[in-house]
Rosetta silent file (secondary structure, phi, psi, omega in degrees, C-alpha in Angstrom):
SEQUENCE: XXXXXXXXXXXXXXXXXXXXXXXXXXXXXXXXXXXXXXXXXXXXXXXXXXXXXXXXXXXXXXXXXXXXXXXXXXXXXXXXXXXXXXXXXXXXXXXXXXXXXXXXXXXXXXXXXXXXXXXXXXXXXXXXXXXXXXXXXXXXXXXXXXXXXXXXXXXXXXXXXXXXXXXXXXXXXXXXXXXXXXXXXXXXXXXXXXXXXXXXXXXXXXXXXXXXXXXXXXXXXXXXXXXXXXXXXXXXXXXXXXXXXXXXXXXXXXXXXXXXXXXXXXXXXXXXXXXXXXXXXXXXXXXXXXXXXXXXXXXXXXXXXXXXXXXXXXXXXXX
SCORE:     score description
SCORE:     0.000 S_00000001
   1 L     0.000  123.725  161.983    0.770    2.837   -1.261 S_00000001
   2 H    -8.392  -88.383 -168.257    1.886    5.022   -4.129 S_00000001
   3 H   -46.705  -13.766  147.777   -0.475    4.369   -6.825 S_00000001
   4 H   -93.469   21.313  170.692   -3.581    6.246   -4.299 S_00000001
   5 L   -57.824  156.307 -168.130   -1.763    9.049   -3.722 S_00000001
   6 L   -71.335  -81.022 -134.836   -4.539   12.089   -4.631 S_00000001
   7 L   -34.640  -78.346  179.261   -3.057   13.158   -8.062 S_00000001
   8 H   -57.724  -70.676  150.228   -3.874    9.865   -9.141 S_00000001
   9 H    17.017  -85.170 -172.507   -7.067    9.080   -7.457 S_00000001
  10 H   -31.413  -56.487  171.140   -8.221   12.142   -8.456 S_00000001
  11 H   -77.984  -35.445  158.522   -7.290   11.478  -12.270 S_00000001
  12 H   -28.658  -51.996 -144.120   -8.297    7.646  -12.039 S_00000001
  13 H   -60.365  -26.442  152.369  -12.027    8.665  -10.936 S_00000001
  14 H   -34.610  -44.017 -179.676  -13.116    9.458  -14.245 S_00000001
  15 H   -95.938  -16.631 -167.688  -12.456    6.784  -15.878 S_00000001
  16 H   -75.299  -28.572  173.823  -12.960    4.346  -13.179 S_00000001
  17 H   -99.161   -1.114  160.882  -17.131    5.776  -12.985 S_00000001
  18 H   -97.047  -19.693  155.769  -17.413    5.614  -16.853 S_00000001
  19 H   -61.489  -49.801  158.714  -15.727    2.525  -17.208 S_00000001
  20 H   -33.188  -43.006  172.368  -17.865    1.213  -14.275 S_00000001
  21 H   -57.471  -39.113 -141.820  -21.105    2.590  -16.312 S_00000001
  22 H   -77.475  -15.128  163.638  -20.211    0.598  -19.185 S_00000001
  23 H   -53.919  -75.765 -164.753  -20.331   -2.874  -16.379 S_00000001
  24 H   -38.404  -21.932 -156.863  -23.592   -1.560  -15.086 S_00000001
  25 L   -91.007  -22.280 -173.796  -25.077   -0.966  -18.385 S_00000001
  26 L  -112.690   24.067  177.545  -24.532   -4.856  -19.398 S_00000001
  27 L   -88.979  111.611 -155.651  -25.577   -5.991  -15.837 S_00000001
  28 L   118.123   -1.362 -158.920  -28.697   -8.200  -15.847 S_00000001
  29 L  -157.464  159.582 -172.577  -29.440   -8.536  -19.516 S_00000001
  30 L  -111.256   91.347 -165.985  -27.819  -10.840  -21.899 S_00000001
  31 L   -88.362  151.432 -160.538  -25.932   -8.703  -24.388 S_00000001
  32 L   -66.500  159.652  168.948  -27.040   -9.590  -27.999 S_00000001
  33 L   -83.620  145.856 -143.670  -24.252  -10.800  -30.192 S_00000001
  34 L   -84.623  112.392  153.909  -23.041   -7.648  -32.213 S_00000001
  35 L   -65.210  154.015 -167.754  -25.021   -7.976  -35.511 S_00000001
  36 L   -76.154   87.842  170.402  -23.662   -7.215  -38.976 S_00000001
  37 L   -58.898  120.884 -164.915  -24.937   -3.807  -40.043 S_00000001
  38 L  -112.981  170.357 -160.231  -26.322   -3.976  -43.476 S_00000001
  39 L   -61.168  138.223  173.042  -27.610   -2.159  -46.800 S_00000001
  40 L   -98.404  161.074 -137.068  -30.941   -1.016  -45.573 S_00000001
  41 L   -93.857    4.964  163.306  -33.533   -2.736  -46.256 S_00000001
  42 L  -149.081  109.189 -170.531  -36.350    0.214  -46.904 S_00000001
  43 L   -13.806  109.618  169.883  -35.274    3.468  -47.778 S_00000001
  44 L   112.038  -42.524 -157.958  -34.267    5.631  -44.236 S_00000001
  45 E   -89.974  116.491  161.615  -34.270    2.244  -41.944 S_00000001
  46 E  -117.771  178.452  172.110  -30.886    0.965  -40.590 S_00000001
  47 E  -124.654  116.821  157.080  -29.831   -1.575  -38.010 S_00000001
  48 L   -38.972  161.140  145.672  -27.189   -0.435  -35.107 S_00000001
  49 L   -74.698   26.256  162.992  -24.854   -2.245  -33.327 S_00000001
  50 L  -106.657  -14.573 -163.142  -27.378   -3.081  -30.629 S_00000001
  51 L   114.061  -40.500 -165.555  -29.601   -4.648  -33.393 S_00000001
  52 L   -68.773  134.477  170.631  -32.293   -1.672  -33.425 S_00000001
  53 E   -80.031  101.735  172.639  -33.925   -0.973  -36.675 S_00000001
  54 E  -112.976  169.756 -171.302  -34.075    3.077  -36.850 S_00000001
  55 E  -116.837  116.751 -150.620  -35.876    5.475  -39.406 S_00000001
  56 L  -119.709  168.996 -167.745  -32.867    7.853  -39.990 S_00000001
  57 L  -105.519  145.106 -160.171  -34.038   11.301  -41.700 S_00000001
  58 L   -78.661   -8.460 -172.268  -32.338   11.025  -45.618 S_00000001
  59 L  -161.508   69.854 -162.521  -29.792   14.094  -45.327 S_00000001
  60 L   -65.256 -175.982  173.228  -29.998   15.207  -41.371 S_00000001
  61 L  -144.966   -6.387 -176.643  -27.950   18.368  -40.639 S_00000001
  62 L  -144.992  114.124  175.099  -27.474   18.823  -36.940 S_00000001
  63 E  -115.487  144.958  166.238  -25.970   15.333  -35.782 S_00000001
  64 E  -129.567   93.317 -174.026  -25.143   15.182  -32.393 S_00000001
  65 E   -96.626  113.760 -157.649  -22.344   12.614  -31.777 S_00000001
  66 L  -118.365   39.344  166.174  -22.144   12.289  -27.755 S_00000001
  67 L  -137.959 -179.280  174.057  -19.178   10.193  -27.316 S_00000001
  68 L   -82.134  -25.970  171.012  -15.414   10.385  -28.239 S_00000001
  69 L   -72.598  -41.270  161.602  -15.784    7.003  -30.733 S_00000001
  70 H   -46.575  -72.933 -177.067  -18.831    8.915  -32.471 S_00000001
  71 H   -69.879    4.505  178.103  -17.194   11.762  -32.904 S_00000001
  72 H   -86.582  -58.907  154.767  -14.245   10.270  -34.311 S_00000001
  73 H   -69.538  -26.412  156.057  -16.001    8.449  -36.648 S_00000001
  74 L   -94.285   23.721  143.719  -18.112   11.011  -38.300 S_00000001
  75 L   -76.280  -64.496 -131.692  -14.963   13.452  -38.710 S_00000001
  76 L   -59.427   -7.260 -166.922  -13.010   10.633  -39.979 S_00000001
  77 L  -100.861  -16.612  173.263  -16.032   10.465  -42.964 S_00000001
  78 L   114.356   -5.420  158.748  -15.777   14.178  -43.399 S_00000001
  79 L   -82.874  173.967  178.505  -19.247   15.622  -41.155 S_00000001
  80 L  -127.941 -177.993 -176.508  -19.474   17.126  -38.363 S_00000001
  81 L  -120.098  150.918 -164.854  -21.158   17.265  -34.940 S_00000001
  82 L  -110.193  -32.338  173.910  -23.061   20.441  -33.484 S_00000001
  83 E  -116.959 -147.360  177.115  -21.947   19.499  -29.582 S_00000001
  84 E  -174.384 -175.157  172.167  -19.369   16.795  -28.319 S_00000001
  85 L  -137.766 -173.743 -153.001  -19.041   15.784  -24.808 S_00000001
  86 L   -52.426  137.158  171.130  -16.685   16.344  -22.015 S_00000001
  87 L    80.571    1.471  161.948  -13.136   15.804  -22.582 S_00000001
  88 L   -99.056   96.955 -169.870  -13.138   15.481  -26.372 S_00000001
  89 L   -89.652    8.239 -177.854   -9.942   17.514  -27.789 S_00000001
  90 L  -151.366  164.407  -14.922   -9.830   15.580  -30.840 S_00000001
  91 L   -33.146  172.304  174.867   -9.875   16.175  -34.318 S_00000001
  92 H   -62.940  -54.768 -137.180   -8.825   19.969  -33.352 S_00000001
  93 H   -62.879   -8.692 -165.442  -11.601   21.246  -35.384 S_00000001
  94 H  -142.384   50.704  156.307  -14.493   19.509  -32.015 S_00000001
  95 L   -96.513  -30.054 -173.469  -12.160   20.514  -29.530 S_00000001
  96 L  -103.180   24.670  160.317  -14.418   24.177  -29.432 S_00000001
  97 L   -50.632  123.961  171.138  -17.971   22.213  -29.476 S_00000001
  98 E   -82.028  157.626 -175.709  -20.312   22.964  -26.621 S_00000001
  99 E   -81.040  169.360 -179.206  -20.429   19.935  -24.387 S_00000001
 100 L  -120.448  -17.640 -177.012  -23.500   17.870  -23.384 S_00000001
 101 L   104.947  176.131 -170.953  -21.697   16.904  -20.347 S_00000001
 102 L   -62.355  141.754 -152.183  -19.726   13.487  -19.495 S_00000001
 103 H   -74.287  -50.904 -160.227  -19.606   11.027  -22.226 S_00000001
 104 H   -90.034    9.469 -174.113  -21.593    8.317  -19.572 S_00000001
 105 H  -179.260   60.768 -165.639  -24.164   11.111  -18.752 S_00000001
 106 L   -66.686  175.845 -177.270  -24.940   13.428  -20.625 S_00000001
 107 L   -85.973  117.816  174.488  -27.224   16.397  -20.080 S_00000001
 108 H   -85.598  -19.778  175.127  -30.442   15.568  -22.180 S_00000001
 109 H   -54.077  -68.046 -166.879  -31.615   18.793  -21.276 S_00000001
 110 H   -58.759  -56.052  169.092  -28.241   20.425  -22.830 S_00000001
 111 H   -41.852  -26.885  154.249  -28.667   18.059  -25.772 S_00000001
 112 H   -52.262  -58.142 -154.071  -32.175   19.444  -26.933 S_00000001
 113 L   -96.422   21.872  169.458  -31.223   22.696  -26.959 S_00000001
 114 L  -109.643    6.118  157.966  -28.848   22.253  -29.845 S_00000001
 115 L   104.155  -32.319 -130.555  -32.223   21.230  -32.035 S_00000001
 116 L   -45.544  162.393  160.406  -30.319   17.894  -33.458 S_00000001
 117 L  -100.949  -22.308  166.750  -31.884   15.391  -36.077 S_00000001
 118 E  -125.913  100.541  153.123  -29.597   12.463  -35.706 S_00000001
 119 E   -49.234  139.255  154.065  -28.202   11.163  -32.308 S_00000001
 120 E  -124.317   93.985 -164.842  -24.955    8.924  -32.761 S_00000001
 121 L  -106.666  179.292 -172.968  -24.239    7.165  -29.041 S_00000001
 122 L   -79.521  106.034  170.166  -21.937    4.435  -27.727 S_00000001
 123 L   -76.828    2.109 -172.764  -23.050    1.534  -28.396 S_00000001
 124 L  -102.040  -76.161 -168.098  -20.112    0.097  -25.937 S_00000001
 125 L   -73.164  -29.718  176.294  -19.954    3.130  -23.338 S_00000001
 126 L   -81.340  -16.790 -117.948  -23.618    4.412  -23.976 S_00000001
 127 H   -76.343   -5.561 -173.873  -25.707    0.649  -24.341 S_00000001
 128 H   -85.330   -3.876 -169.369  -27.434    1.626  -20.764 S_00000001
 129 H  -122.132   48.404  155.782  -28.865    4.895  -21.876 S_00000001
 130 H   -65.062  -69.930 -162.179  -30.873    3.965  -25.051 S_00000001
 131 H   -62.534  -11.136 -147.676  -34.206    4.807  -23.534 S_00000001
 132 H  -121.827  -13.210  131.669  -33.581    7.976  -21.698 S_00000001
 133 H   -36.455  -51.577  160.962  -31.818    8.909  -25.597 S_00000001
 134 L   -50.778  -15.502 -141.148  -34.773    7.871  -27.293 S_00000001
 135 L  -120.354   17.775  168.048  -36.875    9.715  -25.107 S_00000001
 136 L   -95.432  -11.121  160.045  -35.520   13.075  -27.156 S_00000001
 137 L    64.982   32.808  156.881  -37.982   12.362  -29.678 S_00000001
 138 L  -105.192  155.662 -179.753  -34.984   11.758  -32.159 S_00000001
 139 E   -74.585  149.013 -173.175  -33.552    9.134  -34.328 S_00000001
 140 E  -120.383  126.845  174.474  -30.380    7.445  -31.940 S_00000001
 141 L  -110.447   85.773  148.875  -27.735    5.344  -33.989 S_00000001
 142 L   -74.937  157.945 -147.159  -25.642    3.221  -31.744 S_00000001
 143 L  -156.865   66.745  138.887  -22.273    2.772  -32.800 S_00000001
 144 L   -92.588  172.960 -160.197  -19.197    1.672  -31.237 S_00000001
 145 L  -110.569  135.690  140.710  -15.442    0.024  -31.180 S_00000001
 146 L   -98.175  -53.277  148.484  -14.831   -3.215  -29.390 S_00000001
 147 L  -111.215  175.196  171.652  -12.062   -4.569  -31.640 S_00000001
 148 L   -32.299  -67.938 -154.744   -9.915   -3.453  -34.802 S_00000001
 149 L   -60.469  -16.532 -171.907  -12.696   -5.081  -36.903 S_00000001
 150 H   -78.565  -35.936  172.886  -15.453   -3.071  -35.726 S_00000001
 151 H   -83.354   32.130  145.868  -13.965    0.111  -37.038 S_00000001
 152 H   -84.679  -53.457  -32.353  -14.687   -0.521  -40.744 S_00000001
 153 H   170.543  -73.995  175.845  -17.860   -1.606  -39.941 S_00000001
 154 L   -79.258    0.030  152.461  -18.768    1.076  -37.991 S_00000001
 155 L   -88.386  -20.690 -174.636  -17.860    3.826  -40.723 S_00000001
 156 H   -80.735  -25.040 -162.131  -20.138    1.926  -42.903 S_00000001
 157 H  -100.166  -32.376  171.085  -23.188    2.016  -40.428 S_00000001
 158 H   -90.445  -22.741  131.361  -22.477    5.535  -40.057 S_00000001
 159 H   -16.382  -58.896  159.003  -22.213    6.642  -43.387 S_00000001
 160 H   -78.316  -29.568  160.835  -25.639    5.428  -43.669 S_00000001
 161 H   -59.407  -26.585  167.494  -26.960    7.056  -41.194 S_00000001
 162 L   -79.853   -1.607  160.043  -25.820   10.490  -42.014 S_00000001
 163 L    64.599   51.859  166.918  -27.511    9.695  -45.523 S_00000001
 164 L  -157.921   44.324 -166.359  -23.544    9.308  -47.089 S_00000001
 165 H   -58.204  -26.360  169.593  -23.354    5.853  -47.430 S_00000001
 166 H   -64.374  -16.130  156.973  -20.625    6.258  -50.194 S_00000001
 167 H   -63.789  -74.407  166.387  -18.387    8.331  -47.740 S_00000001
 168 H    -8.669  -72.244 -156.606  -19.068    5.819  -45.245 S_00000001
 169 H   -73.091  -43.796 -161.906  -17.751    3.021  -47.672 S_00000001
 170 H   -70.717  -41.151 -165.211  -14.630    4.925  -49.465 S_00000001
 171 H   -81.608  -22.079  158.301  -13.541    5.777  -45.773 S_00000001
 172 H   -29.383  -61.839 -173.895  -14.047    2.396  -44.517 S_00000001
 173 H   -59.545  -51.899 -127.202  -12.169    1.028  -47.617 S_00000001
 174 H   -89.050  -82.043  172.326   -9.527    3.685  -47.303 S_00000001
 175 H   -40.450  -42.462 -166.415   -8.713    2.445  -43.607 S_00000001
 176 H  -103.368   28.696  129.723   -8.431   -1.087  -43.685 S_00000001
 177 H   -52.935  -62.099  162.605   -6.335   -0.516  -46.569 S_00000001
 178 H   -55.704  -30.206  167.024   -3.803    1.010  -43.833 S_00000001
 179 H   -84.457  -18.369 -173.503   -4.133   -1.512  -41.865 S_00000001
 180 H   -49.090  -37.016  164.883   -3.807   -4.224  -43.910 S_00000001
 181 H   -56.270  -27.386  173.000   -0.010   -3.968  -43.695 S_00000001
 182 H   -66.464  -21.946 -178.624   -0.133   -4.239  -40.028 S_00000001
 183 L   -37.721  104.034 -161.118   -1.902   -6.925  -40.314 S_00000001
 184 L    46.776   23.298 -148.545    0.570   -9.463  -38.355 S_00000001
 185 L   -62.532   -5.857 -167.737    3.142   -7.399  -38.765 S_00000001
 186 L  -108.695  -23.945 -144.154    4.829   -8.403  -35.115 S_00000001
 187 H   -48.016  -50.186 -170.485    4.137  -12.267  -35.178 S_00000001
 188 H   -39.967  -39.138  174.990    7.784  -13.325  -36.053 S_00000001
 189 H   -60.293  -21.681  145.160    9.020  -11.863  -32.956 S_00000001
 190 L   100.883   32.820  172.752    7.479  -14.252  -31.012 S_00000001
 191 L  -105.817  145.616 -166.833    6.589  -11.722  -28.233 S_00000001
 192 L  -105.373  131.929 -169.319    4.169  -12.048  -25.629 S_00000001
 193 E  -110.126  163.893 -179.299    2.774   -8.670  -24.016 S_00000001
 194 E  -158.045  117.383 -164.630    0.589   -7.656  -21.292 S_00000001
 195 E  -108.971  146.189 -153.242   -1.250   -4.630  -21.106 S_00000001
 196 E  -151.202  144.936 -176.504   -2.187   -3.141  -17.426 S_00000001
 197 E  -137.807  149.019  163.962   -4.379   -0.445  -16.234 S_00000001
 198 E  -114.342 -172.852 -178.736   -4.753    0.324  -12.493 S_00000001
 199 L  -130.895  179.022 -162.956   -7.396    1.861  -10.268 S_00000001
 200 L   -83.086  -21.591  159.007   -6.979    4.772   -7.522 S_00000001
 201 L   -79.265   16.015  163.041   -6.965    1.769   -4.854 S_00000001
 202 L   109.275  -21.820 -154.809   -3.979    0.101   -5.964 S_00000001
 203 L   -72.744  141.097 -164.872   -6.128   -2.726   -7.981 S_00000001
 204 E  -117.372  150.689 -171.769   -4.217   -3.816  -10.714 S_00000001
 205 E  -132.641  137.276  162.178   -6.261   -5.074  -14.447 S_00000001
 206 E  -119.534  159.377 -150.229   -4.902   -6.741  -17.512 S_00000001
 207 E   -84.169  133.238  167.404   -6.261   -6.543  -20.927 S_00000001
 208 L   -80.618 -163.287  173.596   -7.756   -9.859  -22.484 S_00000001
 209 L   -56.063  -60.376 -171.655   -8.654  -10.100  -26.500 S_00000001
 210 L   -75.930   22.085  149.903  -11.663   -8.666  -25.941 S_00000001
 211 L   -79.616  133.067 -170.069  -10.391   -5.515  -24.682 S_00000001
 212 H   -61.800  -35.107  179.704   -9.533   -3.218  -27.973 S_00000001
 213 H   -45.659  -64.404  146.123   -6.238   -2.974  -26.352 S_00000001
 214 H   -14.293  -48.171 -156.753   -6.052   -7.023  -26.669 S_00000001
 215 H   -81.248  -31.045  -51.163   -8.067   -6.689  -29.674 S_00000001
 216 H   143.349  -28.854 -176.848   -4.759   -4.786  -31.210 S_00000001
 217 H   -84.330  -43.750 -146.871   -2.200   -6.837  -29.953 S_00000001
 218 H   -92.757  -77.914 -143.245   -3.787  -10.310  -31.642 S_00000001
 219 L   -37.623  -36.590 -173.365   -4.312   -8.040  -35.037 S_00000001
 220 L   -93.397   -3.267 -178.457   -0.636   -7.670  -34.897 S_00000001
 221 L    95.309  -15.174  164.919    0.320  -11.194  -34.142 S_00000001
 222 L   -59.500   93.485  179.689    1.190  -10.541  -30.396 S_00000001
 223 L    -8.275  120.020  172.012    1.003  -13.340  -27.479 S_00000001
 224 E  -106.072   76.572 -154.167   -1.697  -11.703  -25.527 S_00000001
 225 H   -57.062  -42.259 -159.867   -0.447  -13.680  -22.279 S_00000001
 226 H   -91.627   24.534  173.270   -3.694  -12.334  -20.247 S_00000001
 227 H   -76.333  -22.390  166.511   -6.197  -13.519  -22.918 S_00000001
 228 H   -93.019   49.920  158.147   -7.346  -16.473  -21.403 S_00000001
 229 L   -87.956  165.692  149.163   -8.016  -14.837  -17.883 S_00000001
 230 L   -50.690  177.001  165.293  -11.136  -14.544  -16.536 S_00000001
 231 L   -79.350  150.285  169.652  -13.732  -11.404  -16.389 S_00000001
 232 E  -161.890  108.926 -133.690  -13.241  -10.318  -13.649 S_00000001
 233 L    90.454 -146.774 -149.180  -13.732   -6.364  -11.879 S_00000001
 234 L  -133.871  -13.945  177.114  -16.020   -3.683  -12.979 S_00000001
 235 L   -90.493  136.374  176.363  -13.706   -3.052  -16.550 S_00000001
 236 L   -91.398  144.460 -173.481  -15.419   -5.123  -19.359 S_00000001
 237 L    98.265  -35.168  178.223  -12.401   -6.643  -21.219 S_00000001
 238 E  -123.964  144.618  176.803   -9.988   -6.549  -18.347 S_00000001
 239 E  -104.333  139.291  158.007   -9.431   -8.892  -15.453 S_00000001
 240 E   -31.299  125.673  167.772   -8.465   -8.284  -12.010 S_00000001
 241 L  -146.236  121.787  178.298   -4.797   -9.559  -11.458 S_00000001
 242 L   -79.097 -172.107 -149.568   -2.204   -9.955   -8.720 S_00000001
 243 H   -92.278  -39.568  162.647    1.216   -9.372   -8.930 S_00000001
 244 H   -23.931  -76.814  172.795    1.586  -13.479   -8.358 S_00000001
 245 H   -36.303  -84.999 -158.318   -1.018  -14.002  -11.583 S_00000001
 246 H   -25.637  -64.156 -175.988    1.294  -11.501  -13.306 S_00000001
 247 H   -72.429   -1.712  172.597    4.654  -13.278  -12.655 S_00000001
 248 H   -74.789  -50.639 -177.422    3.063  -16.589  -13.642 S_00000001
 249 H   -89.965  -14.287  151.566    2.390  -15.553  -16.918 S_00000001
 250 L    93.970    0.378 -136.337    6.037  -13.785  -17.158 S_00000001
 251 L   -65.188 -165.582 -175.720    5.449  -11.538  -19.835 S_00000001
 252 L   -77.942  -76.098  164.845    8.184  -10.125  -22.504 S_00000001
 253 E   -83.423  127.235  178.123    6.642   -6.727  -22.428 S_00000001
 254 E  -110.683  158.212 -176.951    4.431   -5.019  -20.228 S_00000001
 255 E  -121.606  121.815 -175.009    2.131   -2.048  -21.815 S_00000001
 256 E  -100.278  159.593  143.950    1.002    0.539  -18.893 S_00000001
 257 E  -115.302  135.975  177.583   -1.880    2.578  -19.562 S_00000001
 258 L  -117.563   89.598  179.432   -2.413    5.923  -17.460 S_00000001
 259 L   -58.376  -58.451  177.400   -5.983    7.613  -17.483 S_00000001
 260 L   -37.872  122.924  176.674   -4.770    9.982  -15.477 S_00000001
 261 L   -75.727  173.126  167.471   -3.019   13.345  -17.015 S_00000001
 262 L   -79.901  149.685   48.279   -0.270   14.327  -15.782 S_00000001
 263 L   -99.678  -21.646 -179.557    1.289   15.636  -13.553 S_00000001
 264 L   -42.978  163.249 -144.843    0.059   12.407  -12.047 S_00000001
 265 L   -95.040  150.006 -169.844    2.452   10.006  -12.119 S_00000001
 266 L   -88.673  144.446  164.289    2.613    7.518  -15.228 S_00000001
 267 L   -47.382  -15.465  175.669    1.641    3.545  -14.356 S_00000001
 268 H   -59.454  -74.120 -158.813    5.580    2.863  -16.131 S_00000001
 269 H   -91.323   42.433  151.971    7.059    4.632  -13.050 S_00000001
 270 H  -108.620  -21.284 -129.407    4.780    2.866  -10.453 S_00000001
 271 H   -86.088  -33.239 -177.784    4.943   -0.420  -11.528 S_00000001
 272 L   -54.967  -45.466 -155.525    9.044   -0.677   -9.993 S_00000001
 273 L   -81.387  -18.949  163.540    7.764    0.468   -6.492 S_00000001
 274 L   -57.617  150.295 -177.979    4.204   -1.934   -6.254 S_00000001
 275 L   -85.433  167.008 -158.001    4.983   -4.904   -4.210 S_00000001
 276 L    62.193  -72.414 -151.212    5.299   -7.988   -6.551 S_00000001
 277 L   -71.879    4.236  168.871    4.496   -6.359   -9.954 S_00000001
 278 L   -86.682   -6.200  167.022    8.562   -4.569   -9.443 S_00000001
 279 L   -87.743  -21.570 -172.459    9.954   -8.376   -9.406 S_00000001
 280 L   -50.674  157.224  165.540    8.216   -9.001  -13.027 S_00000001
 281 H   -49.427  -60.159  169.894   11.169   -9.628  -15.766 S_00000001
 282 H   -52.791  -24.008  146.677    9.757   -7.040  -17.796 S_00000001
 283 H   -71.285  -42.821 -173.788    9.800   -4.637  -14.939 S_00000001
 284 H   -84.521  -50.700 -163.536   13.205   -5.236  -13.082 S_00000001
 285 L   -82.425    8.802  175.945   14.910   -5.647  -17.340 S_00000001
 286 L    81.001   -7.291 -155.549   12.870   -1.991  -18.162 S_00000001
 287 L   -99.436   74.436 -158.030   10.666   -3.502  -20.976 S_00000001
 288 E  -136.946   73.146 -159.793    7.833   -1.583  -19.472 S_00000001
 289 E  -110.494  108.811 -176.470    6.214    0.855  -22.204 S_00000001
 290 E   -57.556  117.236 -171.387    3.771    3.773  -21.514 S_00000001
 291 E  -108.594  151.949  177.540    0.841    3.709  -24.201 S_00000001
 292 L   -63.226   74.204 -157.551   -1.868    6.637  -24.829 S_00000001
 293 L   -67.982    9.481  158.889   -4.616    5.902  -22.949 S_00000001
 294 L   -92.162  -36.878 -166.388   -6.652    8.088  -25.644 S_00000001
 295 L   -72.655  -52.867 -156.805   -5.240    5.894  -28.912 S_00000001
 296 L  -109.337   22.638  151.961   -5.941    2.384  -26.678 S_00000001
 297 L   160.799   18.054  166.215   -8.895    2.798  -24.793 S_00000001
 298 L  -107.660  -32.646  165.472  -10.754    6.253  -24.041 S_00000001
 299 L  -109.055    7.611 -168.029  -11.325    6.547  -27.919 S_00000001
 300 L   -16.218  159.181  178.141  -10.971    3.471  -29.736 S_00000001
 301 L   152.769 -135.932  176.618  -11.883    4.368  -33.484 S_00000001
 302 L   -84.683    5.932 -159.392  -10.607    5.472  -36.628 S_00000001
 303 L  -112.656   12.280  177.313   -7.124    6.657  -35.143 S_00000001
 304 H   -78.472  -13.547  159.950   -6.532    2.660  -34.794 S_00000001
 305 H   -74.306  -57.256 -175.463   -3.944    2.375  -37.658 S_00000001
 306 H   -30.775  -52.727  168.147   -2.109    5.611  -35.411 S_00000001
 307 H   -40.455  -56.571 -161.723   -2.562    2.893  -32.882 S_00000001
 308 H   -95.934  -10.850  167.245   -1.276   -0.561  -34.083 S_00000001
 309 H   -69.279  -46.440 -164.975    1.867    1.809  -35.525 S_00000001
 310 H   -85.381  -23.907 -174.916    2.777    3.195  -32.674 S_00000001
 311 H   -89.831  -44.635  173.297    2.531   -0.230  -30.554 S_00000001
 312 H   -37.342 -115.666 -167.415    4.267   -2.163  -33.841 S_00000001
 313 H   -19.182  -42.242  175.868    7.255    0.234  -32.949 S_00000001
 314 H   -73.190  -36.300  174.727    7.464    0.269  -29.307 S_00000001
 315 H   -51.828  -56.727  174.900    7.356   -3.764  -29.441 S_00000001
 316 H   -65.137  -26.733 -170.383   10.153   -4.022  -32.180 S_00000001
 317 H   -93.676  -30.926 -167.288   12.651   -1.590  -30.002 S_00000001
 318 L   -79.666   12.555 -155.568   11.700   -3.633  -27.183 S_00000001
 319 L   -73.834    0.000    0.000   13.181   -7.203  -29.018 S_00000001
């Protein structure tokens, strides 16, 4: 079959064992409903988005932000990070950061030896590696994007932790200013989308709501055909789907995502030659549109207006 040819495989495997961590990480345990981070309630103490009450230091100086959503968000407030982790080229400026290693495993070893005072981890991609974080004898602020709404939210928790809660707040405010125009900005079109990621065996996934990709569609007013599917696979947010499912729900548009860089081959120009999912409407009429698989689901974050712009556009050319 195409779609395991080694280029792709090869470029798949990444994401397919860090997406995989973030199943394993909620496997067994009952994850807590995402609490509302708030004003804290004794000078230095905040609450994450796991819930945890931490004793943050009032003006740290060597934060160490070990995911690509971390480090996104404490640019986007105007600090910085003294390492990054594998694979983060953006902003430019924490493109030359030494690494810590893979975003789902970092080196704790490599992380010590840049001294930090504030961790800031995934609370989405990291939630399995709280203890062996903690166990750095630092304070750790999870943090992460699940939907649109979480990234206001989550400049605000980090603002306080970085002892800048007024940064925090203007860029929170600042953002969902920009989005507020997007805010349904597609509904009239009446179109219903489907967004699809594959794996290096051929397995094909579509995004529900609770995928930020999903999460991004309904913000814009867009039929999210696959929202009611089950969970189903090893991606949290996307279900396992045949080419059958697929043509059942018919959609207008389909939205590929490609983890893989190129030269591997983009998920657009596979999609004709898989059996079944080259009979969809949206496939055989071309309405098949390759999305950034950094903007819509290796970085979710503050770059999520860049996001709902860029899908707002491809969606309206596709009417």
């Amino acid at each position: 079959m195409v779609i395991s040819a080694r280029r792709w495989a090869a470029g798949v495997a990444v994401l397919v064992l860090a997406l995989f961590a973030v199943g394993l990480a909620g496997c067994g345990e009952e994850s807590p409903a995402t609490p509302t981070p708030s004003s804290p309630a004794s000078a230095g103490v905040i609450t994450d988005f796991l819930g945890r009450r931490v004793q943050v230091p009032p003006s740290p100086s060597r934060i160490a932000a070990v995911s690509p959503t971390t480090i996104e968000l404490l640019y986007y407030i105007g600090a910085t990070s003294v390492v990054r982790t594998d694979g983060v080229n953006y902003p430019p400026q924490a493109a030359d950061l030494p690494s810590v290693g893979p975003s789902y495993s970092p080196s704790l070893d490599r992380l010590a030896s840049y001294s930090p005072d504030l961790v800031l981890a995934d609370s989405v991609l990291q939630r399995g590696l709280v203890q062996r974080l903690e166990s750095l004898g630092v304070p750790v602020v999870m943090v992460g994007i699940e939907r649109v709404e979480d990234v206001s939210r989550a400049l605000r928790l980090v603002g306080q932790a970085i002892g800048r809660p007024n940064a925090g707040e203007e860029a929170a405010a600042r953002l969902e200013r920009e989005l507020e125009s997007l805010r349904g900005s597609v509904s009239g079109r009446r179109l219903r989308a489907m967004a699809l990621i594959a794996d290096a065996q051929g397995n094909v996934y579509a995004a529900r709501n609770d995928a930020y990709v999903g999460s991004i569609l309904q913000f814009l007013g867009v039929q999210n055909v696959a929202a009611d599917l089950p969970q189903t696979g090893p991606f949290p947010g996307f279900s396992q789907i045949s080419a059958e499912a697929a043509g059942g729900l018919d959609p207008d548009v389909v939205l590929a995502i490609s983890p893989a860089p190129p030269p591997a081959p983009r998920l657009s120009q596979l999609l004709p030659r898989m059996p079944g999912f080259g009979g969809l409407r949206a496939v055989r009429e071309g309405r098949v549109v390759e999305i950034d698989p950094a903007l819509f689901l290796q970085a979710p974050g503050p770059r999520v207006v860049e996001a709902a712009r860029q899908l707002k556009q491809a969606l309206e050319e596709m009417r």
